[in-house]
DSSP file (Angstrom, degrees, kcal/mol; ACC not computed):
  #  RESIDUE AA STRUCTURE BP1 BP2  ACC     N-H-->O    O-->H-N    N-H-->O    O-->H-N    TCO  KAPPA ALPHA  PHI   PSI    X-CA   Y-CA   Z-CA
    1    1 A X     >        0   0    0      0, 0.0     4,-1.3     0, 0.0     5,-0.1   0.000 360.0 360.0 360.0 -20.7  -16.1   17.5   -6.1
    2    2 A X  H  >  +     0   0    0      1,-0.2     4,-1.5     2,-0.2     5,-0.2   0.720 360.0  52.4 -81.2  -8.0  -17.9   14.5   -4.4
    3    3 A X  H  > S+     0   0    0      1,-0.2     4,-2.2     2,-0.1     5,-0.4   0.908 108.4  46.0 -85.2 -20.2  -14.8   12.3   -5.8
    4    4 A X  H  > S+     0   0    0      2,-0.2     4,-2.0     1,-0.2    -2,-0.2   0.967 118.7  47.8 -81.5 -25.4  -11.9   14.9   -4.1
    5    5 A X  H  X S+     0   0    0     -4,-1.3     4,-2.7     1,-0.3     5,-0.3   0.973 111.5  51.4 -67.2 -52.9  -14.6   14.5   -0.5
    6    6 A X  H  X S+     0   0    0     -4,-1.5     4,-1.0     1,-0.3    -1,-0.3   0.786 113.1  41.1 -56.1 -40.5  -14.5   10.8   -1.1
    7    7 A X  H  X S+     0   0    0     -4,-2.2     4,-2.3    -5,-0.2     5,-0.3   0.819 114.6  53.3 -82.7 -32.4  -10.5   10.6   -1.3
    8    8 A X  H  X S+     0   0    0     -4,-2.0     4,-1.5    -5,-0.4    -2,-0.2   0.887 112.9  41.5 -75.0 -28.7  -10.3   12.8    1.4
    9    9 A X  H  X S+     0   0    0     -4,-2.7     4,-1.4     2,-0.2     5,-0.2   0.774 117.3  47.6 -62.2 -35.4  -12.6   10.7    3.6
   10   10 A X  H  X>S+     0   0    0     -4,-1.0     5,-2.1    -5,-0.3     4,-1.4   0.866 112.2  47.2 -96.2 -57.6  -11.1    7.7    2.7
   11   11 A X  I  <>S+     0   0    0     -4,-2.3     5,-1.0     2,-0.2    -2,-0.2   0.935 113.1  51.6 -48.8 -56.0   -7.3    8.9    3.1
   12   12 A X  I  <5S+     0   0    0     -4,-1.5    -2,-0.2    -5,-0.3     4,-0.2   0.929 127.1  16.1 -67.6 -46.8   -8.1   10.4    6.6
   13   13 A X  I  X5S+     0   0    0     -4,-1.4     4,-0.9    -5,-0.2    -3,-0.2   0.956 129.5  32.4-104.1 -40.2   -9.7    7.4    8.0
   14   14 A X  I  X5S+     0   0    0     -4,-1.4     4,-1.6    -5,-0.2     5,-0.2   0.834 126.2  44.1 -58.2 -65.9   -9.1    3.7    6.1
   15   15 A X  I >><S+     0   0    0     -5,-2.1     4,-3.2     1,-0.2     3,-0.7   0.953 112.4  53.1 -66.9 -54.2   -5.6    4.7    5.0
   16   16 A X  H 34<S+     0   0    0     -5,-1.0    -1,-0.2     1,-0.3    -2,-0.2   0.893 118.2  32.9 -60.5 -59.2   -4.7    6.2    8.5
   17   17 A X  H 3< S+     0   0    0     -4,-0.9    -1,-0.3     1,-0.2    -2,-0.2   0.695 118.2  55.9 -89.1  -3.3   -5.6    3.0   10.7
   18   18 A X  H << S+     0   0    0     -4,-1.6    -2,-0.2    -3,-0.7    -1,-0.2   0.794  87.7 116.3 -79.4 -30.8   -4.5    0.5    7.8
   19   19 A X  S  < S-     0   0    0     -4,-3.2     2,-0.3    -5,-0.2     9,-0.1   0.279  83.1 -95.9 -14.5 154.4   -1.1    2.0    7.6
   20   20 A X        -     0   0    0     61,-0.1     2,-0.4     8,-0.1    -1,-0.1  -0.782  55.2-143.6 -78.3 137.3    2.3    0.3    8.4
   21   21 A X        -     0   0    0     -2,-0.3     4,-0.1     5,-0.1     7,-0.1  -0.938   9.1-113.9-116.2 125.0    2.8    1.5   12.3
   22   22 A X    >   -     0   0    0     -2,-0.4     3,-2.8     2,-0.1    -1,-0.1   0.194  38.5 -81.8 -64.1-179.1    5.7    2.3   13.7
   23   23 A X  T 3  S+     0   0    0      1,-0.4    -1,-0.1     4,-0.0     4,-0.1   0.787 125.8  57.4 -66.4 -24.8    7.9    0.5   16.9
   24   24 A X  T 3  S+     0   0    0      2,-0.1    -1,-0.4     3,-0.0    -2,-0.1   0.574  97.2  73.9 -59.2 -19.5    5.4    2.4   19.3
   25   25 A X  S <  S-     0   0    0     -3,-2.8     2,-0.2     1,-0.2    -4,-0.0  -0.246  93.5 -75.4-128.1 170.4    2.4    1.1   18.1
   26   26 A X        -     0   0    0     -2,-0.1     2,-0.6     1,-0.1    -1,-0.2  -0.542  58.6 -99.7 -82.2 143.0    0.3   -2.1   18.2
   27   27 A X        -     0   0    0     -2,-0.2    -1,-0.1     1,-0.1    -5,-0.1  -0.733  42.2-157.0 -52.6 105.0    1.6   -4.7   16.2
   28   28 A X        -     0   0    0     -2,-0.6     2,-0.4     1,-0.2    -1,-0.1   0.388  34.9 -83.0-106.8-179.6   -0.6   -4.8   12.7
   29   29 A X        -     0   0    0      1,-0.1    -1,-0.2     3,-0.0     3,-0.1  -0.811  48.8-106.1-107.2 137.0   -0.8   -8.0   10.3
   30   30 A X        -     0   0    0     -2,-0.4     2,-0.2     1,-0.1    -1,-0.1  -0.269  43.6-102.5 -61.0 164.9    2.1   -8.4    7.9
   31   31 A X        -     0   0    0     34,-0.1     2,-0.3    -3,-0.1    -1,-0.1  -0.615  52.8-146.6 -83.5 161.7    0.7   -7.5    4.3
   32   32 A X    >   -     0   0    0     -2,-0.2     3,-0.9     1,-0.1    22,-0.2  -0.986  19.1 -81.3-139.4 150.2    0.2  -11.1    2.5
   33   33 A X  T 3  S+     0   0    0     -2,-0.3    22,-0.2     1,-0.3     3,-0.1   0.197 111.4  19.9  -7.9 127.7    0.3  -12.6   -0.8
   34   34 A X  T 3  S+     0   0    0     20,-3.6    -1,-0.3     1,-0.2     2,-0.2   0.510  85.9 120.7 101.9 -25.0   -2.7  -11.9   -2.8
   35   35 A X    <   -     0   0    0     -3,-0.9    19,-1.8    19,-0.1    -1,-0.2  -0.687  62.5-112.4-108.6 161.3   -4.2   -9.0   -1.0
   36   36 A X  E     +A   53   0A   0     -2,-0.2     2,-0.3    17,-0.2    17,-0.2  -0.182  33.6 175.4 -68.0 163.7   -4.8   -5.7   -3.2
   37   37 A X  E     -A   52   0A   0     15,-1.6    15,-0.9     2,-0.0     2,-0.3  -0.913  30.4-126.6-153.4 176.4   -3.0   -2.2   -2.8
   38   38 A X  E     -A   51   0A   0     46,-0.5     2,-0.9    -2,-0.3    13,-0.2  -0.806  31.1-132.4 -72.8 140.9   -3.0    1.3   -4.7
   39   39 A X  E     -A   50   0A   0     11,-3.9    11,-0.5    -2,-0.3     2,-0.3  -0.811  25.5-129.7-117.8 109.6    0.7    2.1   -5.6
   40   40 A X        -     0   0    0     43,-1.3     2,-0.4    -2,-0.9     6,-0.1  -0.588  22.6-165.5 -76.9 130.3    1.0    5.7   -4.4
   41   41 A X        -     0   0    0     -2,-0.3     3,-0.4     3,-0.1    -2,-0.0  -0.908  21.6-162.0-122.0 102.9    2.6    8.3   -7.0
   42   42 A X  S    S+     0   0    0     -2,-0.4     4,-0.1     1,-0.2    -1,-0.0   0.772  91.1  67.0 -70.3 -27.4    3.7   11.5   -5.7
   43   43 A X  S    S+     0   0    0      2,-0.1     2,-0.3    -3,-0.0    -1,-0.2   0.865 104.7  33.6 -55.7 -42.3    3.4   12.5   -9.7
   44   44 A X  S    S-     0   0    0     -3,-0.4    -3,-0.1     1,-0.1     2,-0.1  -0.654  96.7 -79.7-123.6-166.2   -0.3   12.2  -10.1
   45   45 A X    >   -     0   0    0     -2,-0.3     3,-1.5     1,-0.1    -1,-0.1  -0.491  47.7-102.5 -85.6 156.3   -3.3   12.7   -8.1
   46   46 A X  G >  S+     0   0    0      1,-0.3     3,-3.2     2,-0.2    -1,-0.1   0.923 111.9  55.3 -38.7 -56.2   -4.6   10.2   -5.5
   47   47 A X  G 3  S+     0   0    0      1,-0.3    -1,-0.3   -44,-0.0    -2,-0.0   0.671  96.8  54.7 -63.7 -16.3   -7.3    8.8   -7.8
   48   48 A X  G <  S+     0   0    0     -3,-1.5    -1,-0.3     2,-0.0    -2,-0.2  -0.231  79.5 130.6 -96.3  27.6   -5.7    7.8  -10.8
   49   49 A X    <   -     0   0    0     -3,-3.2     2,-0.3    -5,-0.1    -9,-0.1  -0.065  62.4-121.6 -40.0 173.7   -3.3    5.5   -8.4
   50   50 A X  E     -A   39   0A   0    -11,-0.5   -11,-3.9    22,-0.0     2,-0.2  -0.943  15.2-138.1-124.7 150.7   -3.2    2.1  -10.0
   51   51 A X  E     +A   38   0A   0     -2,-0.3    22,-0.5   -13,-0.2     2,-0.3  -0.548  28.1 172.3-104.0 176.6   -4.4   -0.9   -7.9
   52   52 A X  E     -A   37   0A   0    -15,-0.9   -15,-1.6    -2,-0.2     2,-0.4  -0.801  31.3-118.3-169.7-168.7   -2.1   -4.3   -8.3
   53   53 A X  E     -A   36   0A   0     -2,-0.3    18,-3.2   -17,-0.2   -17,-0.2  -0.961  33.5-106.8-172.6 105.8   -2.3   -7.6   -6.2
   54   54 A X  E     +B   70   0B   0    -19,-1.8   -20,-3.6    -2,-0.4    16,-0.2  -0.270  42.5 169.4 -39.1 115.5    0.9   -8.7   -4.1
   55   55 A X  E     +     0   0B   0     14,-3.4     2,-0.2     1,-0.3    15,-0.2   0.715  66.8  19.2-122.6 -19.9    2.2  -11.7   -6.2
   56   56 A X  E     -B   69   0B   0     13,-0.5    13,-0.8   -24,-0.0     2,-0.3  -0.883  63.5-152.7-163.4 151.6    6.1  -11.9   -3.9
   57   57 A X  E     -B   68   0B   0     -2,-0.2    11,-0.2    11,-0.2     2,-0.2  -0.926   2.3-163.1-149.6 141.9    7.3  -10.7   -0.3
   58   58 A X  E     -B   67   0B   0      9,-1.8     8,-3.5    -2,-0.3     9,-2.4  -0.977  15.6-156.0-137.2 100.2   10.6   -9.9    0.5
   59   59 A X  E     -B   65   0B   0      6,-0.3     2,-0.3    -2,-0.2     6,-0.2   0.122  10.3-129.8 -77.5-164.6   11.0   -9.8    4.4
   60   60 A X    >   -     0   0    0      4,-0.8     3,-1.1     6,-0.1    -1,-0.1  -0.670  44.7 -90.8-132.6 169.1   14.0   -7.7    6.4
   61   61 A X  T 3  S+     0   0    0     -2,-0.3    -2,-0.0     1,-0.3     0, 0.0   0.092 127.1  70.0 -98.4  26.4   15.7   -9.5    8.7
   62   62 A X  T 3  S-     0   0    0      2,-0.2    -1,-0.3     0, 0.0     3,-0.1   0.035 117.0-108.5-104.8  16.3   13.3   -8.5   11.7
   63   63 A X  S <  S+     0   0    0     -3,-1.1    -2,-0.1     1,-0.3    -4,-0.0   0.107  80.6 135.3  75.1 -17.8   10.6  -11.1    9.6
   64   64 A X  S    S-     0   0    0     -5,-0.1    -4,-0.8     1,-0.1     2,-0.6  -0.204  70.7-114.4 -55.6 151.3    8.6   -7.6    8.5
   65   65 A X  E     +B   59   0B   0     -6,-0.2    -6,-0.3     1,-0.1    16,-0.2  -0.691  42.4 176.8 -85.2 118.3    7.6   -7.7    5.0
   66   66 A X  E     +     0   0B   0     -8,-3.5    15,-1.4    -2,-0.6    16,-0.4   0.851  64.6   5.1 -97.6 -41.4   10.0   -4.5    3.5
   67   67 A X  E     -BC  58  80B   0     -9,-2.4    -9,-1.8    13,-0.3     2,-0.3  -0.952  67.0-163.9-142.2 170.2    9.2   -4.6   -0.3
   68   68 A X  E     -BC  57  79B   0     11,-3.5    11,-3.4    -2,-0.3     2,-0.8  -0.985  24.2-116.8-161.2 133.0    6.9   -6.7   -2.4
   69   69 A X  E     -BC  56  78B   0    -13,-0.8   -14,-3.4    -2,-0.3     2,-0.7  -0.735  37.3-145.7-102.3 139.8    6.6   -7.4   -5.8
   70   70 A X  E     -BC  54  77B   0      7,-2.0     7,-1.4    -2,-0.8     2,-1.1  -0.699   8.8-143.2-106.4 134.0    3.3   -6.2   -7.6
   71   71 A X  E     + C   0  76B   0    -18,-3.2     5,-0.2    -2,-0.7     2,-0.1  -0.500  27.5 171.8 -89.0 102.3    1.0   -7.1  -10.1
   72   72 A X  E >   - C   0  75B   0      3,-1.6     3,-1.3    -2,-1.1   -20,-0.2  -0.322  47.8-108.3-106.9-172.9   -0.3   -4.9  -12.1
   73   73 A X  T 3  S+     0   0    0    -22,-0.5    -1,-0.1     1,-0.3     3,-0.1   0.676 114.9  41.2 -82.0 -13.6   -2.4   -4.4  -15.0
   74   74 A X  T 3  S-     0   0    0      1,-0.3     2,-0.3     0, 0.0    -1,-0.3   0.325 128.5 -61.6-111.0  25.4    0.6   -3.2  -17.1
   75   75 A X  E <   -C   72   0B   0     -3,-1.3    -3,-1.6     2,-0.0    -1,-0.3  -0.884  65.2 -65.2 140.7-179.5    3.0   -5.2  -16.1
   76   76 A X  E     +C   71   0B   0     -2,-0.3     2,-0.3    -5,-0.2    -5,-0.2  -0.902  42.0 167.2-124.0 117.7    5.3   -6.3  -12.3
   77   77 A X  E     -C   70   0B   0     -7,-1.4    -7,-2.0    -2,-0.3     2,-0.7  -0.752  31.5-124.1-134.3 145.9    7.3   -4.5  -10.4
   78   78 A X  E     +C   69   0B   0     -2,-0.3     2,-0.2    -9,-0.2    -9,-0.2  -0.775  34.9 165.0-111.6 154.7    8.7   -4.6   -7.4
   79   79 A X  E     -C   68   0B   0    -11,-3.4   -11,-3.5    -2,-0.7     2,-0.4  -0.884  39.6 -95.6-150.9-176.5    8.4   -1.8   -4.4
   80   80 A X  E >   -C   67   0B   0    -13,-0.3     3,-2.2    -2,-0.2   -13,-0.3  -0.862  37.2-121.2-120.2 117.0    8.8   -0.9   -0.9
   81   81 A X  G >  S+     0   0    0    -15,-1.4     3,-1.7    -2,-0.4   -14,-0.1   0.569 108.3  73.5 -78.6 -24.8    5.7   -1.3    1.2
   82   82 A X  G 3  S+     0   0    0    -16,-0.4    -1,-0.3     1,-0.3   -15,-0.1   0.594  93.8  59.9 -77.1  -5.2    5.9    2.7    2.1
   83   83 A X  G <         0   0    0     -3,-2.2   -43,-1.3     1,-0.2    -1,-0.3   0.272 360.0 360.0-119.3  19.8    4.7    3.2   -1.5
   84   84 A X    <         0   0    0     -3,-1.7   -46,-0.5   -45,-0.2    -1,-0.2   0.303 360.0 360.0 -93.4 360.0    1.6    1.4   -1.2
């Protein structure tokens, strides 16, 4: 039970202000090459996400970064920043 407190702490507050923010909001840092992520899975539970390490950025044509490809321990794939 301390791991489901710990994801729930962790979701509510980290995840919340780290988020991509929408056109209302203060402007955030693009995500960059390099940096770590969890790639979220509506299929399993939060903790068994898998982490990966941004290896490519593929911007939109407002310069925000829209998908990215990730490396992960099984392989690279590419996704859509809304699933990190």
């Amino acid at each position: 039970m301390i791991q489901q407190h710990f994801w729930d702490r962790w979701s509510k507050d980290y995840l919340a202000e780290n988020s991509v923010g929408t056109s209302g909001q203060k402007e955030k840092n693009n995500i960059q090459i390099d940096d770590l992520v969890l790639l979220k899975d509506n299929n399993i539970p939060p903790l068994c996400w898998k982490l990966g390490r941004i290896s490519a950025m593929f911007p939109g044509s407002d310069n925000k970064v829209r998908v990215v490809n990730v490396k992960t321990q099984s392989g690279e794939l590419q996704r859509a920043i809304s699933k990190l």
